[in-house]
matplotlib code that plots the C-alpha trace (Angstrom):
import matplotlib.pyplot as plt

x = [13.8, 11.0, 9.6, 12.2, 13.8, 9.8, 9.6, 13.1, 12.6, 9.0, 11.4, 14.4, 13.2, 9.1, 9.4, 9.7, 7.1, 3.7, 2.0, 3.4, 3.0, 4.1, 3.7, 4.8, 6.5, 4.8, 6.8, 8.9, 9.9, 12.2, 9.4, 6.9, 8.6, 6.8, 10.0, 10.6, 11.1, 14.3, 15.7, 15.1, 17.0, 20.0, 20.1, 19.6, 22.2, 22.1, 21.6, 18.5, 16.7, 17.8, 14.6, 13.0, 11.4, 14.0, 17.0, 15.6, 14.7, 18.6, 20.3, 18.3, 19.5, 22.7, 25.9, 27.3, 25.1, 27.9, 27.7, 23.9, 25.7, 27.5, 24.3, 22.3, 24.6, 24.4, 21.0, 20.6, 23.0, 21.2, 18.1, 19.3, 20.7, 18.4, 17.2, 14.0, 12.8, 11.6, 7.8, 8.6, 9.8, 7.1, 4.2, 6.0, 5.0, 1.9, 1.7, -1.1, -0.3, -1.7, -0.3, -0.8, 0.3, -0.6, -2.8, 0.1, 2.8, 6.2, 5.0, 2.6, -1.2, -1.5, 2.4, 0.7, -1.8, -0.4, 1.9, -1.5, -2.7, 1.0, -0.2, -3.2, -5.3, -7.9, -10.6, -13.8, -14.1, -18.4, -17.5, -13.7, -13.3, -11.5, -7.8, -4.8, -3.8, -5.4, -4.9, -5.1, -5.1, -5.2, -6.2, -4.1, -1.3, 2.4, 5.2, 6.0, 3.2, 1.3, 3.4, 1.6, -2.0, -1.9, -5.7, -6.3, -3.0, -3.7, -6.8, -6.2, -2.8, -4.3, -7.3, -5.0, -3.3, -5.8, -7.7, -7.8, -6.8, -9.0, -11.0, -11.8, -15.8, -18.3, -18.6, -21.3, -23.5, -24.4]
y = [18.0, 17.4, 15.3, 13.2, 13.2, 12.2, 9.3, 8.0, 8.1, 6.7, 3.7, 3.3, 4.2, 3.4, 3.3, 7.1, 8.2, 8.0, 10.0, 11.1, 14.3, 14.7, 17.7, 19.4, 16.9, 14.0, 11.1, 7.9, 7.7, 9.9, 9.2, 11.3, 14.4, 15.5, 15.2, 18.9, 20.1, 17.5, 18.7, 22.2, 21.5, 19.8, 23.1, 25.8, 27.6, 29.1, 32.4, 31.3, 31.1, 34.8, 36.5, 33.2, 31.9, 28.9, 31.8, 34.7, 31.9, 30.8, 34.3, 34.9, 32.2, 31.1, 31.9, 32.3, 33.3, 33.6, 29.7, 30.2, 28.5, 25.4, 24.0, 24.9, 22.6, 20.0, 19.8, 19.4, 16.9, 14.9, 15.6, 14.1, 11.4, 10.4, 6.6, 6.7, 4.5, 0.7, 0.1, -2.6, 0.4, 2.4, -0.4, -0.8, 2.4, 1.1, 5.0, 7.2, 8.8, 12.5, 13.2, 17.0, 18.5, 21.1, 20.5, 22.3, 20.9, 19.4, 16.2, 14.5, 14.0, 10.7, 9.4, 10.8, 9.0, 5.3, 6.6, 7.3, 3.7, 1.9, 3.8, 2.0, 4.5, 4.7, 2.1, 2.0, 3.4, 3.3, -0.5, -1.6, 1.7, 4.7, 4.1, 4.6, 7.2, 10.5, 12.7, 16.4, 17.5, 21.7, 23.9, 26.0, 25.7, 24.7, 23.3, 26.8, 28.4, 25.3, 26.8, 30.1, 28.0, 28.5, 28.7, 25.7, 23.8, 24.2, 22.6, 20.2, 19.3, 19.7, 17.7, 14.7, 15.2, 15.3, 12.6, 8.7, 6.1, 4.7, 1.8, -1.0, -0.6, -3.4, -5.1, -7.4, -3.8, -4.3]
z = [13.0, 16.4, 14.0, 13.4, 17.2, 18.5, 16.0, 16.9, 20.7, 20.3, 18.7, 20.6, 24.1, 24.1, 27.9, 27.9, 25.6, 26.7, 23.6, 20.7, 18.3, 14.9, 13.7, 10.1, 7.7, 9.5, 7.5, 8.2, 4.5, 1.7, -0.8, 1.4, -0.1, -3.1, -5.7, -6.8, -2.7, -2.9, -6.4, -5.1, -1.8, -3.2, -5.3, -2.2, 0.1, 3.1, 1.3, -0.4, 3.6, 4.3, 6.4, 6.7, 10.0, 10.4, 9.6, 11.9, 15.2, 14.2, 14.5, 17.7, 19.6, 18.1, 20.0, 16.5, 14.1, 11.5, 11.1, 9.3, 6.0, 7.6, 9.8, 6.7, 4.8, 7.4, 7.2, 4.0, 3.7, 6.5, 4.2, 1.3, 2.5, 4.6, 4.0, 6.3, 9.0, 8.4, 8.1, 10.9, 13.3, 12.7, 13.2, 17.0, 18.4, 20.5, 21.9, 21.0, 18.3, 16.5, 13.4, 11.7, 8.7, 6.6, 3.1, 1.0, 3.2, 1.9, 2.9, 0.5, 2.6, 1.2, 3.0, 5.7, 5.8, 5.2, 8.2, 10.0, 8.9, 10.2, 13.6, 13.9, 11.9, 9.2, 11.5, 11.4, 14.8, 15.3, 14.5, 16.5, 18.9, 18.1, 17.0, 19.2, 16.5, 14.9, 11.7, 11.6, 8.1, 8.7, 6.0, 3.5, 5.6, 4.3, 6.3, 7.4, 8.2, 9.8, 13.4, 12.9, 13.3, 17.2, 17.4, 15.9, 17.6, 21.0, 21.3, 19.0, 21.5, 24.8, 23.6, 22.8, 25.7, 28.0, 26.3, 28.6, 25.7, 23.8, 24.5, 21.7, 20.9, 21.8, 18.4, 19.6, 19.9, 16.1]

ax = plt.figure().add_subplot(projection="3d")
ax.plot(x, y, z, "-o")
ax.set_aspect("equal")
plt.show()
């Protein structure tokens, strides 16, 4: 849920946010999820995540790890009814902006990629500059195991981070 705390405090409180990552599930839209991971939600339980990453980080930290089944349940509630955000909101994040998700992710690459264009992505940057925003697409990697890609996360973060904004390109170069 980063993903979706990032994207609303980019919104609601730009003043704070001076770059923005979304990472895993990078969408602003229920249509971004390809349509047999929602029919197979609305069908799981709590049961069904038993020895999974999200279940074991829960039972480590939770002061009551008997309550697995009722956040589950929340969360997938908040999942399916979830209506997205307006293409308006998302156009008004003037932060810079790296978006990464995983070729086999839940999210469909193409959502991802009109989010990446509502960013100020998919220029011609040789031609108007490099965009305020950048795509990651990584590699046989899937919503859950795109976390596990530390060697190929942490540069690609600290480079962004440490990276000066981008400046608009010299058109009259040509």
């Amino acid at each position: 849920m980063g993903g979706a705390i990032v994207l609303e405090a980019a919104i609601r409180h730009p003043e704070l946010v001076r770059k923005l990552i979304f990472a895993d599930g990078a969408s602003y839209n229920p249509d971004a999820y390809y349509p047999q991971m929602m029919a197979m939600e609305k069908k799981m339980t709590g049961a069904d995540l038993d020895g999974s990453p999200f279940k074991v980080a829960y039972t480590r930290v939770a002061p009551n790890s008997g309550n697995w089944n009722a956040l589950f349940e929340k969360i997938k509630k908040m999942d399916i009814d979830w209506k997205g955000v307006p293409v308006s909101d998302v156009k008004s994040i003037k932060v810079q902006t790296l978006l990464m998700i995983g070729d086999a992710d839940i999210v469909r690459p193409e959502h991802t990629v009109e989010m990446f264009r509502l960013l100020g992505g998919g220029v011609p940057g040789d031609i108007v500059g490099l965009p305020r925003s950048q795509l990651a697409v990584l590699p046989g990697s899937t919503d859950v195991t795109l976390m596990q890609r530390s060697e190929w996360l942490i540069p690609l973060v600290n480079a962004f981070l440490d990276a000066l904004p981008p400046k608009p390109a010299d058109v009259q170069r040509q």
